[in-house]
FIBANU-738498 format. One record per residue (C-alpha): residue number from 1; x, y, z. Coordinates in steps of 0.02 Angstrom, whole numbers. Layout:
! residues N
[NUM; [X; Y; Z]]
...
! end
This chain:
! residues 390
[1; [5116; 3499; 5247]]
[2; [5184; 3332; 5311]]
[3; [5379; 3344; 5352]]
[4; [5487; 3192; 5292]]
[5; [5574; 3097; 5433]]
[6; [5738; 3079; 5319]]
[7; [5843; 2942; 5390]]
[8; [6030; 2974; 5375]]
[9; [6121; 2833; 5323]]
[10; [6217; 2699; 5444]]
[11; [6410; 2768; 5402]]
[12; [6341; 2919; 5447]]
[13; [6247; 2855; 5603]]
[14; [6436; 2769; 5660]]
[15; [6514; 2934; 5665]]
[16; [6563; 3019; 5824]]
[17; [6536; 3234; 5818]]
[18; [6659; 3296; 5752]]
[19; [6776; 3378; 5879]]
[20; [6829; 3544; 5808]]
[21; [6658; 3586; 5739]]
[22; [6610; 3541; 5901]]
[23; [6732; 3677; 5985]]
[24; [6675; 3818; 5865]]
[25; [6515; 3789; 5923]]
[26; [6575; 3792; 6104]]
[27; [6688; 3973; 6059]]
[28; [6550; 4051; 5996]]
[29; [6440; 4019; 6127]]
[30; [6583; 4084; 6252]]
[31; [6606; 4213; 6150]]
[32; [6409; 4284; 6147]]
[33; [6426; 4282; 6325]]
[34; [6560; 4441; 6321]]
[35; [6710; 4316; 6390]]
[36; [6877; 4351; 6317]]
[37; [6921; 4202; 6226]]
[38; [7113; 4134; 6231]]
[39; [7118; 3991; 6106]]
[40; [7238; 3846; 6097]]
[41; [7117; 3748; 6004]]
[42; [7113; 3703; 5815]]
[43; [7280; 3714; 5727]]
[44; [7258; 3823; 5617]]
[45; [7420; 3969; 5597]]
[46; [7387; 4142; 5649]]
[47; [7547; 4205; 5552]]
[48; [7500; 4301; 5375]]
[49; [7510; 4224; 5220]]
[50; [7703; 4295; 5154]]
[51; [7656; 4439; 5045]]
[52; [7752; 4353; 4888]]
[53; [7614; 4232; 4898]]
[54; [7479; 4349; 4905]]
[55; [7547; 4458; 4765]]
[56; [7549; 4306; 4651]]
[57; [7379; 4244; 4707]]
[58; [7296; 4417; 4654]]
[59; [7398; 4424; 4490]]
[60; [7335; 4253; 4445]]
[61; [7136; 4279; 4508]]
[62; [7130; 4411; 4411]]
[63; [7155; 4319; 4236]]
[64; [6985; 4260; 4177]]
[65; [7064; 4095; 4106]]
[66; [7125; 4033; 4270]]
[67; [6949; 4021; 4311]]
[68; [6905; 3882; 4195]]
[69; [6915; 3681; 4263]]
[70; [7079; 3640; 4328]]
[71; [7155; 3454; 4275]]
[72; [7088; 3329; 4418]]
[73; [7258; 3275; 4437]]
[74; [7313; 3455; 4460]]
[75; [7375; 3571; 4342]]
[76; [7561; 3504; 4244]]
[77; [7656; 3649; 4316]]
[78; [7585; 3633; 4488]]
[79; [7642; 3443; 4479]]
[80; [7836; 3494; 4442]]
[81; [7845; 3626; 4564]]
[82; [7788; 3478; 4697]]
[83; [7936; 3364; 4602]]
[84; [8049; 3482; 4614]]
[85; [8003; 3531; 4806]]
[86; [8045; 3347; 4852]]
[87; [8209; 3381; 4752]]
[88; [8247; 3520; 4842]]
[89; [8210; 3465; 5021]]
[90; [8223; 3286; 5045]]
[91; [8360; 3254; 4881]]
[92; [8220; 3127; 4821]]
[93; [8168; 3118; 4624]]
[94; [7980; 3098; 4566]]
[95; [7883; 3087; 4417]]
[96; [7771; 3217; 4416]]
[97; [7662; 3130; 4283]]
[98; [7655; 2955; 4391]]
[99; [7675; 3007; 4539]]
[100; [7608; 3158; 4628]]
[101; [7409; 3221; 4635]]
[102; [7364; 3393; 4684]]
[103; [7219; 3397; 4828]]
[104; [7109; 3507; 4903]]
[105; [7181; 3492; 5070]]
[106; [7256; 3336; 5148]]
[107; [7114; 3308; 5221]]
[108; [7026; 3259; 5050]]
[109; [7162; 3162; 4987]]
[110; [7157; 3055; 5158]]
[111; [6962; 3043; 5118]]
[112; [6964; 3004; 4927]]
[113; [7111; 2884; 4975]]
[114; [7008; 2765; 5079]]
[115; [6864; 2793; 4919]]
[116; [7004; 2723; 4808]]
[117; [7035; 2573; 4895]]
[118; [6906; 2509; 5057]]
[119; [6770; 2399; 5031]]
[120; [6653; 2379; 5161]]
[121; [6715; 2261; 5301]]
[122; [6898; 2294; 5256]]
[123; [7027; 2343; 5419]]
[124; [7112; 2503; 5423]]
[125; [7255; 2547; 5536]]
[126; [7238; 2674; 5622]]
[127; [7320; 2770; 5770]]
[128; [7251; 2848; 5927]]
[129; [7255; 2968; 5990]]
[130; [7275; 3036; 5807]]
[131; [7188; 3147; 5678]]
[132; [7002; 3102; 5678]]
[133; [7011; 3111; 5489]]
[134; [7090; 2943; 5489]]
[135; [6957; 2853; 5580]]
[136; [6789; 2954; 5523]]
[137; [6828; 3025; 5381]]
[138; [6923; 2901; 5293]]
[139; [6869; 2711; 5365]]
[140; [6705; 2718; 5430]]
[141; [6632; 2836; 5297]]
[142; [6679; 2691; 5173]]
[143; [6599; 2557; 5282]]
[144; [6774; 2517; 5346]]
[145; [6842; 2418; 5514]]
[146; [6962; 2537; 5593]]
[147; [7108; 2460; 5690]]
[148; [7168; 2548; 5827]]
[149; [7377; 2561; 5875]]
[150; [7387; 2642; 6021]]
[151; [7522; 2779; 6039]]
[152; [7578; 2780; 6220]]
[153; [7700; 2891; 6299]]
[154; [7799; 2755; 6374]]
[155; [7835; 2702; 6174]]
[156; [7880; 2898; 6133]]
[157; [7683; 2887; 6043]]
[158; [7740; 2751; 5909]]
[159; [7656; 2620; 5880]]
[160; [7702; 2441; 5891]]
[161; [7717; 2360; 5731]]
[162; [7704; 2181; 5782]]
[163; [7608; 2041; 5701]]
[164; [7465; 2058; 5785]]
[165; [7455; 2247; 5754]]
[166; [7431; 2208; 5564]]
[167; [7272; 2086; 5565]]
[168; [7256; 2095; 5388]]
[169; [7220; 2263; 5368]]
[170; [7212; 2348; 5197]]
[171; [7302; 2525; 5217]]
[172; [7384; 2594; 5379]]
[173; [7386; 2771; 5414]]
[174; [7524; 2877; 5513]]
[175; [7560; 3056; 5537]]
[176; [7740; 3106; 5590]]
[177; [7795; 3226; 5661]]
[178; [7634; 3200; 5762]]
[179; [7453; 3274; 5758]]
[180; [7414; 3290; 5927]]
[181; [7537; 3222; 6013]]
[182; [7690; 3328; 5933]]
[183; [7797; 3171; 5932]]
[184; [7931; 3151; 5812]]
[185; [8029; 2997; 5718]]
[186; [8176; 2971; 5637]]
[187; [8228; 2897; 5464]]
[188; [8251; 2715; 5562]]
[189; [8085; 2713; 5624]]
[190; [8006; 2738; 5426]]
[191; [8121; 2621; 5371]]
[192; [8038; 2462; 5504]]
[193; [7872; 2548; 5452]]
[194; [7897; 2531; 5266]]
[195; [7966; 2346; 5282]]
[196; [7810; 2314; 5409]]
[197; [7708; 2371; 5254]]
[198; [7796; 2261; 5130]]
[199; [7779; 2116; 5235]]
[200; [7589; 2135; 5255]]
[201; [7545; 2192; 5092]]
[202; [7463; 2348; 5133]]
[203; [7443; 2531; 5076]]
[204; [7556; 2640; 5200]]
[205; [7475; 2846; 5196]]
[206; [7607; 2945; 5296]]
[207; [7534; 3098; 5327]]
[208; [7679; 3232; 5317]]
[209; [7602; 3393; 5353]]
[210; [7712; 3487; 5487]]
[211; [7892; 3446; 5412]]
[212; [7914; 3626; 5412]]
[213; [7886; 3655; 5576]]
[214; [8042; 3603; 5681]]
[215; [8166; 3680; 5805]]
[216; [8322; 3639; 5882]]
[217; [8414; 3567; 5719]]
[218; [8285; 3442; 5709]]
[219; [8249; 3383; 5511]]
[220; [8091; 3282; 5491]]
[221; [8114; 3144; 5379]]
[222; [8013; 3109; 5209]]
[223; [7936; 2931; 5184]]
[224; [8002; 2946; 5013]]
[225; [8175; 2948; 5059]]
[226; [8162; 2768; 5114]]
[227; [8214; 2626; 4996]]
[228; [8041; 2534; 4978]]
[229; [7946; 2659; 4997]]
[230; [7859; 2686; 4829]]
[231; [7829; 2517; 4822]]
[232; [7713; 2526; 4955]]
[233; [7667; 2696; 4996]]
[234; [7614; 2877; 4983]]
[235; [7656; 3022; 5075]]
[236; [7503; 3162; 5085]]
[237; [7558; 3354; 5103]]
[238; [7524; 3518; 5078]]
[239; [7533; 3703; 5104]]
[240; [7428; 3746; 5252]]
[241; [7548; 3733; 5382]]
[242; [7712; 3791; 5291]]
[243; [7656; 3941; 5217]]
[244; [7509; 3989; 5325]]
[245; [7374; 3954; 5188]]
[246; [7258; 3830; 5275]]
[247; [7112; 3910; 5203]]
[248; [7167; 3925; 5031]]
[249; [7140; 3713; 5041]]
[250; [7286; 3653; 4915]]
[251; [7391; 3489; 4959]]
[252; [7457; 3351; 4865]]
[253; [7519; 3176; 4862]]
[254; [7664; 3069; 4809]]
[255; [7710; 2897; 4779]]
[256; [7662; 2732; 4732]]
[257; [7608; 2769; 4557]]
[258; [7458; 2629; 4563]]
[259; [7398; 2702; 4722]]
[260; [7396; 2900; 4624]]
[261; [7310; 2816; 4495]]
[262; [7182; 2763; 4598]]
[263; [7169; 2904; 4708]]
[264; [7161; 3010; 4552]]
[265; [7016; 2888; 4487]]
[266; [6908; 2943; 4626]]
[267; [6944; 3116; 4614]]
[268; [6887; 3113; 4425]]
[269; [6704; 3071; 4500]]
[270; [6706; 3196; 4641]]
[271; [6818; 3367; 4595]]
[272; [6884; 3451; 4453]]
[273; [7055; 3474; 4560]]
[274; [7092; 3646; 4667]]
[275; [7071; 3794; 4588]]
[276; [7191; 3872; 4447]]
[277; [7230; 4021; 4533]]
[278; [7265; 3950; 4696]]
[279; [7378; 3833; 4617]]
[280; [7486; 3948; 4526]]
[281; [7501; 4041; 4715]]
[282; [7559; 3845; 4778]]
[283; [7696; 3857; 4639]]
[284; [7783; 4020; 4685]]
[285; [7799; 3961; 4869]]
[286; [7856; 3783; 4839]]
[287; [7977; 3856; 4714]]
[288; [8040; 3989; 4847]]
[289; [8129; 3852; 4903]]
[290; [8313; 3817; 4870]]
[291; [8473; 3700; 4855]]
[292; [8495; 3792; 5047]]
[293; [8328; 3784; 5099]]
[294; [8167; 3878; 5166]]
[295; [8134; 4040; 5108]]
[296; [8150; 4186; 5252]]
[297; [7967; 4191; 5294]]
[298; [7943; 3995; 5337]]
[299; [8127; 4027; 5420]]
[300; [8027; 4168; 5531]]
[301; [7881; 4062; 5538]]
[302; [7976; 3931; 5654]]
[303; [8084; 4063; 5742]]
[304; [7931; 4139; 5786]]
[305; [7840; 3946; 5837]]
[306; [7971; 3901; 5937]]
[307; [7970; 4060; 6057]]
[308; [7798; 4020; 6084]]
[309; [7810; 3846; 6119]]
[310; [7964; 3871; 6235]]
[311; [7847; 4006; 6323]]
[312; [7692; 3885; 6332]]
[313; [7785; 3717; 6386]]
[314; [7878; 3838; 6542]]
[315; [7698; 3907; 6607]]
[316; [7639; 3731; 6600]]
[317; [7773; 3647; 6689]]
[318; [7753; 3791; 6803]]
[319; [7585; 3733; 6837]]
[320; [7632; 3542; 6875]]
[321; [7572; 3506; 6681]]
[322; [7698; 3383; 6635]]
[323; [7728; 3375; 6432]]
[324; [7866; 3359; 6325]]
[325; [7952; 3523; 6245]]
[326; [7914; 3454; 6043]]
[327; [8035; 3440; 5909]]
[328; [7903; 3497; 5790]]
[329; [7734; 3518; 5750]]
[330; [7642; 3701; 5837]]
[331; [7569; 3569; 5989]]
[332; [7593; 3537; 6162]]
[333; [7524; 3381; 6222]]
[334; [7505; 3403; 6418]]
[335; [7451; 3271; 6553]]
[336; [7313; 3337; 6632]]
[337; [7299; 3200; 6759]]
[338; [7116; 3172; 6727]]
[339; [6946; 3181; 6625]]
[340; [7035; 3293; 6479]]
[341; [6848; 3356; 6444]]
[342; [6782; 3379; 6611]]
[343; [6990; 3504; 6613]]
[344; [6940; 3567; 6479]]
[345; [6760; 3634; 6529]]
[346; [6848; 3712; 6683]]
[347; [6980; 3810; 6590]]
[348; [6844; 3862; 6456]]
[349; [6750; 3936; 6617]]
[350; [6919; 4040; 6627]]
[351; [6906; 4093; 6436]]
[352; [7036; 3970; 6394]]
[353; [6997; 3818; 6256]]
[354; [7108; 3696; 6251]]
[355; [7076; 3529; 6142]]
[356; [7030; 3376; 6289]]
[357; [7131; 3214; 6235]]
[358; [6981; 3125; 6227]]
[359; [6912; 3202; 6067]]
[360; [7081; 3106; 5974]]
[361; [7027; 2949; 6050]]
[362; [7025; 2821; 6183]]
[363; [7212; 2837; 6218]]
[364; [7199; 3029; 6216]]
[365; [7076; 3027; 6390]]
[366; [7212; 3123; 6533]]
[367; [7301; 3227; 6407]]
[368; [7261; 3418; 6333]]
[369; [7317; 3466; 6147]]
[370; [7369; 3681; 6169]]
[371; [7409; 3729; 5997]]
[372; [7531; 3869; 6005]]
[373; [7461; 3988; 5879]]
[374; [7431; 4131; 5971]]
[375; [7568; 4268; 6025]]
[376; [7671; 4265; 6178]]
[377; [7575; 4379; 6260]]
[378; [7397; 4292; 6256]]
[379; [7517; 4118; 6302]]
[380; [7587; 4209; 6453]]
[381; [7388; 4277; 6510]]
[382; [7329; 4112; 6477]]
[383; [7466; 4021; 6604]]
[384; [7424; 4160; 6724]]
[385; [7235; 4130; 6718]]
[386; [7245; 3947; 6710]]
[387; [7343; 3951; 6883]]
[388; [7196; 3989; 6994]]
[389; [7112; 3814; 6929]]
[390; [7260; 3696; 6896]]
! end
């Protein structure tokens, strides 16, 4: 029998490998070999799901009727609970009927986003180093032109919003506090963002997703709370990183009630909205919040992040690995002072993975991402291994 030479098509042909499926591919292979593997690779929290959460998720898998289609907008109740978050913790009002979407993840909202609104040939802003979502997932997989705003340390990784930076682009796409680079802004710098929006008539998508995670007093700012914002704008969130629940892929955005509607539109075609169950678990922790704040756990959570990262960014500057000690985020971007992937490959020889720079593009090449989701101990081990090749 004859095999088909199936040729993929060109949006697919345009897209780089992917970087973390990539490193799981490169883990397991260390890993076959017998090496014990430290990992400061994908960010994904090794803290446990808080138990509340986990309670309610069982309760509400185990009712038959919460197994049936779920509203592609998300279920009513879900919606409110997401309202009333933004209540809560940023003192901002929403219509939960306008102007929130439940997702399956960020990173589909950030995909069916660019669905909603690129047509082939259309610009997309886009940072880098960043979030390869941005740039594969979202722009070129709809035939898009990304745009590239470099994020430079001399600029604390913003991006110039100039003139020139704009080139007519459709939507523009930022992440604060920062995925890799675990920069942070504050409420001045959305506010020249959302007027750089106005005045070029595009879609801003702020990517929110580590809020939560902050030391040192630090309070990351919501693009909703600036005046404009909604006119222009949505913000893209979820649960993964707050409450530990990465896998249990439920997000949601808010905003500009025309770009909902049409990132709701797509969603119609494609999903039937994140799963019943999982959103009634998404409820109780959004509504574990208060008037006074995070609940205990996501207090611990952060307590427990920024031990680590004050452990990791010590042992690195111990090592001559200069990098800034974060504001938020669970990431330490370090210099590496040369080929991030070729540093990489020689700390993996060690049984240490790091993410090279490289993989979050062009202006990424001479740094290292270390995501600090291991324990103190295996940060300490690594430091003490990585000495003999630093």
């Amino acid at each position: 029998m004859t095999r088909m030479a199936y040729v993929k098509a060109q949006r697919l042909q345009r897209l780089p490998p992917y970087l973390f499926s990539e490193m799981e591919k490169a883990a397991l292979e260390i890993k076959r070999q017998g090496v014990d593997l430290i990992s400061f690779g994908i960010g994904d929290p090794d803290l446990p799901t808080p138990d509340f959460i986990l309670e309610t998720l069982k309760e509400e898998a185990s009712n038959p009727k919460n197994h049936n289609y779920s509203f592609s907008q998300g279920e009513p109740e879900f919606r409110k609970s997401v309202a009333e978050w933004y209540r809560k913790r940023f003192k901002v009002d929403l219509d939960p009927n306008k102007e929130v979407v439940a997702l399956i993840g960020s990173k589909e909202g950030i995909a069916n986003l660019a669905r909603a609104f690129i047509n082939p040939g259309d610009k997309v802003l886009v940072p880098d180093p960043a979030y390869p979502v941005y740039t594969n997932g979202a722009t070129l997989l709809c035939d898009g032109e990304p745009v590239v705003m470099p994020l430079l340390e001399e600029n604390n990784f913003k991006p110039e919003l100039g003139k020139k930076t704009a080139q007519g682009a459709k939507i523009i796409f930022l992440n604060y506090p920062n995925n890799p680079t675990a920069a942070a802004v504050e409420k001045s710098f959305l506010e020249e963002l959302v007027e750089f929006t106005q005045r070029n008539h595009m879609i801003l998508c702020y990517d929110n997703a580590y809020s939560e995670i902050s030391f040192d007093g630090y309070s990351p700012p919501s693009l909703m709370q600036i005046e404009g914002s909604r006119e222009i704008g949505i913000e893209i969130h979820s649960c993964s990183k707050t409450f530990n629940m990465t896998g249990d892929r439920i997000g949601f955005a808010v905003g500009n009630e025309n770009v909902i509607s049409g990132l709701t539109q797509v969603k119609t075609q494609i999903d039937s909205g994140p799963s019943v169950y999982v959103q009634r678990a998404a409820i109780r922790a959004l509504t574990s919040y208060t008037e006074n704040g995070p609940p205990e756990c996501v207090k611990r959570n952060v307590a427990t992040f920024q031990e680590r990262r004050n452990v990791l960014v010590e042992g690195l500057r111990s090592l001559g690995l200069k990098c800034q000690l974060p504001k938020a985020t669970f990431y330490v971007w370090a210099n590496c002072g040369s080929d991030s992937m070729a540093f990489a490959r020689r700390l993996l020889e060690r049984g240490i993975m790091v993410t090279p720079g490289i993989g979050f593009g062009k202006y990424g090449e001479g740094y290292i991402r270390c995501a600090f989701t291991i324990s103190v101990e295996r940060i300490r081990e690594a430091c003490e291994r990585m000495a003999s090749i630093v």
